[in-house]
VOKOL-519989 format. One line per field, with one value per residue (C-alpha): y, z, x. Coordinates in steps of 0.1 Angstrom, whole numbers, padded with zeros to 4 digits. Layout:
N
Y: Y/...
Z: Z/...
X: X/...
This chain:
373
Y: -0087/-0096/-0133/-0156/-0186/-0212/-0213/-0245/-0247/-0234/-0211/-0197/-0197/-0180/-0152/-0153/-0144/-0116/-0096/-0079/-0075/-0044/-0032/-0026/-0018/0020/0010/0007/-0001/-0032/-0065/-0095/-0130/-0157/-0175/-0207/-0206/-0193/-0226/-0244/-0233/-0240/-0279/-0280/-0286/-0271/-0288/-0265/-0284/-0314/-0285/-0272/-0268/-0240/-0227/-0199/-0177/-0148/-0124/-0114/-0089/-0096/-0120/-0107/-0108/-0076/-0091/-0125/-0137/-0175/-0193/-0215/-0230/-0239/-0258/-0251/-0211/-0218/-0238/-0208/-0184/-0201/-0197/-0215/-0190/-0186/-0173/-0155/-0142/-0130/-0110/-0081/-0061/-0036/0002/-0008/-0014/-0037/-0059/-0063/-0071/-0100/-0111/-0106/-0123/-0157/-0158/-0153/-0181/-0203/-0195/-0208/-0236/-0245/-0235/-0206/-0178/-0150/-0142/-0133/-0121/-0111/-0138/-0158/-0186/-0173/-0143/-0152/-0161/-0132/-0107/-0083/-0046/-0018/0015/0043/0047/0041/0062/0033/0006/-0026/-0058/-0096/-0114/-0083/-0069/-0036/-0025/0007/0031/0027/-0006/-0003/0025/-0006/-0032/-0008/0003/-0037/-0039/-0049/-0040/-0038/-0067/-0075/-0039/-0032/-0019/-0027/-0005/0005/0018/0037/0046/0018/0029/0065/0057/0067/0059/0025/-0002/-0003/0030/0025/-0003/-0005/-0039/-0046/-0065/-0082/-0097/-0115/-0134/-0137/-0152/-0173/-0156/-0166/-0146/-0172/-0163/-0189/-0216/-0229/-0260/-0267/-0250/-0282/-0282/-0244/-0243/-0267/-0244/-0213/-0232/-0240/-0204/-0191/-0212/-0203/-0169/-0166/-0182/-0155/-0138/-0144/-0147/-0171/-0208/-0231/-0238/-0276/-0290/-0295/-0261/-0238/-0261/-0253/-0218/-0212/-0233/-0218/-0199/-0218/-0201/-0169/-0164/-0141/-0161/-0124/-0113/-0147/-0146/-0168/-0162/-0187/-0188/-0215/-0234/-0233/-0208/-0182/-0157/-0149/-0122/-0137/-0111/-0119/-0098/-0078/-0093/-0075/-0052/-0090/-0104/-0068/-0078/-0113/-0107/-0128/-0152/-0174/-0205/-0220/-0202/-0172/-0187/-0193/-0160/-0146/-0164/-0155/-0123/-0122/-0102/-0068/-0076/-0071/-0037/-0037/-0067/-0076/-0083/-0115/-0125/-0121/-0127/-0140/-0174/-0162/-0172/-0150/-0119/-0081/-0089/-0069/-0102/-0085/-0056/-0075/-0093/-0059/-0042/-0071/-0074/-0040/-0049/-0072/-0045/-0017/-0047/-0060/-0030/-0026/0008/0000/-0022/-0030/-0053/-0074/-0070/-0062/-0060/-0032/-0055/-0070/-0044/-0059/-0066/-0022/-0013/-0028/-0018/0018/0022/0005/0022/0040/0030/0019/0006/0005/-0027/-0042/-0073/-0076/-0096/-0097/-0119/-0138/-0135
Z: 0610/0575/0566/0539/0527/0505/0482/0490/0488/0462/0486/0489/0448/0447/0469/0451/0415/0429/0444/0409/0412/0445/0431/0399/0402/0396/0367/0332/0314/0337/0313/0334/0331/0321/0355/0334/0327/0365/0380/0355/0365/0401/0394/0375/0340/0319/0297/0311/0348/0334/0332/0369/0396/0408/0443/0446/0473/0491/0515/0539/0564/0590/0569/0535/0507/0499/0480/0455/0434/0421/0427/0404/0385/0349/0341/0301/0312/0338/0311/0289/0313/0329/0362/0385/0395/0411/0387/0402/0380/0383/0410/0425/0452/0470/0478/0511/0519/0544/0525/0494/0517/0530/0498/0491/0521/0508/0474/0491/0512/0488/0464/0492/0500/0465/0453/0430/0434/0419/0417/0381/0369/0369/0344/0336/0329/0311/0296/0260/0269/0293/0321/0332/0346/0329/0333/0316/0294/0324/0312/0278/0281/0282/0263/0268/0270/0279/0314/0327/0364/0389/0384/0418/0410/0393/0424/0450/0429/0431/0467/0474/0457/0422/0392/0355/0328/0298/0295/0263/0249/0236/0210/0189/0154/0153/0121/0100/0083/0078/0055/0019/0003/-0016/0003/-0021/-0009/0025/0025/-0006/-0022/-0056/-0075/-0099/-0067/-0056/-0090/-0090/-0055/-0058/-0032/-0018/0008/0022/0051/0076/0075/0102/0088/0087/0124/0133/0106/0105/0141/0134/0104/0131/0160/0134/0125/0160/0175/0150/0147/0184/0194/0200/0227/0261/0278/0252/0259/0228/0223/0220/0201/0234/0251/0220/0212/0248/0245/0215/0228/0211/0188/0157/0165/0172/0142/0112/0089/0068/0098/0098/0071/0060/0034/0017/-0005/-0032/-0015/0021/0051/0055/0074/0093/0113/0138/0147/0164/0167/0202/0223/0255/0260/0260/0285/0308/0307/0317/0339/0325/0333/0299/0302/0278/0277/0279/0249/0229/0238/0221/0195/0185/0183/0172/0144/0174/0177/0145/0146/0168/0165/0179/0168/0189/0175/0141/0125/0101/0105/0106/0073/0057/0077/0066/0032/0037/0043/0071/0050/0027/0051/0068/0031/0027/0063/0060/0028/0051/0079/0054/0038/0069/0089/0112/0124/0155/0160/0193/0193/0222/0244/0223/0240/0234/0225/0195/0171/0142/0155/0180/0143/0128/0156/0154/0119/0122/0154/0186/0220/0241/0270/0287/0298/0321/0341/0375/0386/0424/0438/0467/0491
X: 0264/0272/0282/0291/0263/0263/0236/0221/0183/0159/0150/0182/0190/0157/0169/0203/0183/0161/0192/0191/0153/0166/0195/0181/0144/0148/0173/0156/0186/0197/0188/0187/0201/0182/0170/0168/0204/0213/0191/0213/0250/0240/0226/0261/0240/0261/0293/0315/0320/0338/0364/0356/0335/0311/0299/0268/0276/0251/0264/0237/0228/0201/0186/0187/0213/0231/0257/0261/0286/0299/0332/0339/0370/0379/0411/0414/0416/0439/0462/0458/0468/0496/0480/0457/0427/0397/0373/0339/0308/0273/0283/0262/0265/0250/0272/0287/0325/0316/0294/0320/0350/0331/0324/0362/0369/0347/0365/0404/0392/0378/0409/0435/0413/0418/0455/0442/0472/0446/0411/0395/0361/0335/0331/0301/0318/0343/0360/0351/0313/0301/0306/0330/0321/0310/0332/0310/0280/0257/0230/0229/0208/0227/0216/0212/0251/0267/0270/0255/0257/0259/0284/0300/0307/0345/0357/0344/0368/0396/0389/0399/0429/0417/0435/0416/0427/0409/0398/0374/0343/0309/0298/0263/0256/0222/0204/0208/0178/0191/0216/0212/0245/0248/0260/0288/0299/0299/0323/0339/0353/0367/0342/0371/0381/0351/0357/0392/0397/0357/0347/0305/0287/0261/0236/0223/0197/0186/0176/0211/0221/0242/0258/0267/0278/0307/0314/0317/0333/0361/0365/0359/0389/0410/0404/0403/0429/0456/0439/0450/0412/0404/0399/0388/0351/0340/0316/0287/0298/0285/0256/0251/0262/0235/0204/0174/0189/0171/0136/0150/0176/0169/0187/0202/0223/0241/0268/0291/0323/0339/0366/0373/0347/0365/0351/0372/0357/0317/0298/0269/0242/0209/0177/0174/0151/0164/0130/0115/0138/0131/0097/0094/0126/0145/0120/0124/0105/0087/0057/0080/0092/0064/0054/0081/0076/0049/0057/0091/0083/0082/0119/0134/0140/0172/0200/0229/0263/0277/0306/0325/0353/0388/0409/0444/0459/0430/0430/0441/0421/0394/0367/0353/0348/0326/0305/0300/0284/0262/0250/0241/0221/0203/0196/0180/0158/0148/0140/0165/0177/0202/0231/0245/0282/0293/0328/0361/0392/0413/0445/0424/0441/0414/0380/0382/0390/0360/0339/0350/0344/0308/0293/0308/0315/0282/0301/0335/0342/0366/0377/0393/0422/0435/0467/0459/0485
């Protein structure tokens, strides 16, 4: 028999973490969640709640979960999108049409029982933080805030009447410390420019992270703002969002440009500690943390590319251009040799530009949306 649970001890969250630990223990290139930040969402720690509310849910077989996912709510997407939905994330499952039409069955039921006309996700919380499922590339290793998962995953969506929104790619630029040609070369900008328009490229420092982060939240809304799965940052939910960042940032992969003394345009990478987060399991407390650490320096030879890009008023100039020749400065000094960029959507013409001309495509990505009747 296969049933629907609540995820109401710590015995039951416990088994709803280690679901991942069976489906993907022959699976090198899974990267786990944080269980930190998973105990979190389900004590309803995080800022994003006063928007919401969130319910863990296992779906079990004789005793032992097969299939998990979250149903939880956020008003400021459902003003954005015009719609009130159910939203689900972190969901898993094991390759059985039974077990994922019960877990089907839990979220239609949970989306009448609160007036959400469709279902949305996997999204962990939201579209423009993490989740969604991966299409192709399955043999690529995935990395920490982006999803990864089996490749019968999208044909068990569809199977139940899911249709793909959202749909995008991660991508990944390898040998960054092959290159000979100049930086210059690479991504050209005229010089006279950077002069006549008082153009600065300044990196990160986080003795200033506070201040920094309301310099990107600015930029991030507005640049942002135009795509349909985006809802607005606040000040608490990327402070939130970022948590730890200051010990782990390499302050060269952080860039800032201003213009005329105003912030214009930025590109936010981090070093990839994925093989770290495989190897305590995504275990990071905080002597998990001071492990890493300490040895930090092991994992600064791959990076990530979170989030970048141009407020509106300043975009088709060619910023992006410029922060890309002297983040690539940054790489070749600091021994970097791959890239790997976090989920674009197709529809955002600018940023699957960029990404094309830095890398190719890692993973396809996609969403799901289903009406409930």
């Amino acid at each position: 028999m296969v049933e629907c649970r609540t995820v109401s001890s710590s015995r039951e969250l416990a088994d709803w973490i280690a679901l991942t630990d069976t489906l993907y223990a022959d699976t090198p290139q899974f990267v786990p969640p944080a269980r930190q930040q998973l105990r979190q969402f389900h004590a309803r720690k995080a800022p994003y709640f006063r928007h919401g509310s969130i319910e863990l849910l296992n779906i079990v077989r004789d005793g032992t979960v097969v299939a998990r996912t979250t149903a939880h709510t956020n008003a400021k997407l459902d003003a954005k999108l015009g719609r009130t939905q159910l939203l689900f994330g972190f969901t898993e499952f094991a390759d059985d049409d039974e077990v994922f039409a019960e877990l089907v069955r839990a979220l239609v039921e949970r989306a009448r029982r609160t007036g959400a006309s469709r279902l949305l996700g996997p999204v962990n919380l939201l579209p423009n933080q993490s989740g969604g499922v991966v299409t192709s590339g399955y043999s690529e290793r995935g990395f920490v805030d982006s999803p990864y998962n089996h490749a019968y995953y999208p044909a068990l969506y569809e199977r139940h009447g899911f249709e793909r929104v959202f749909e995008g790619e991660t991508f990944i630029l390898p040998g960054l410390d092959r290159g000979t040609k100049p930086v210059e070369e690479l991504f050209p900008f005229d010089p006279e420019r950077i002069e006549r328009e008082r153009l600065e490229v300044r990196h990160a420092n986080r003795r200033r992270l506070k201040e920094e982060l309301a310099l990107i939240r600015g930029m991030l809304n507005a640049s942002f703002a135009q795509l349909d799965y985006y809802t607005e940052i606040d000040e608490d939910e990327l402070a939130y969002q970022v948590e730890g960042l200051g010990f782990l940032l390499d302050e060269r992969l952080a860039l800032y440009l201003f213009k005329d003394g105003v912030p214009v345009a930025f590109i936010l990478c981090i070093p990839d500690i994925s093989l770290f987060v495989q190897k305590v399991n995504g275990n990071l407390s905080l002597a998990n943390q001071l492990r890493l650490l300490l040895t930090r320096g092991r994992y600064r030879s791959e990076a990530i590319c979170v989030i970048q890009g141009t407020v509106p008023a300043e975009q088709g100039k060619g910023y992006l251009r410029l922060l890309t020749r002297e983040l690539l400065r940054n790489f070749r000094a600091g021994g970097y040799h791959t890239l790997r960029g976090t989920f674009i959507e197709h529809e955002n013409v600018a940023s699957s530009t960029y990404a094309d001309r830095l890398g190719r495509p890692l993973h396809g990505v996609t969403f799901y949306s289903r009406d409930v009747a």
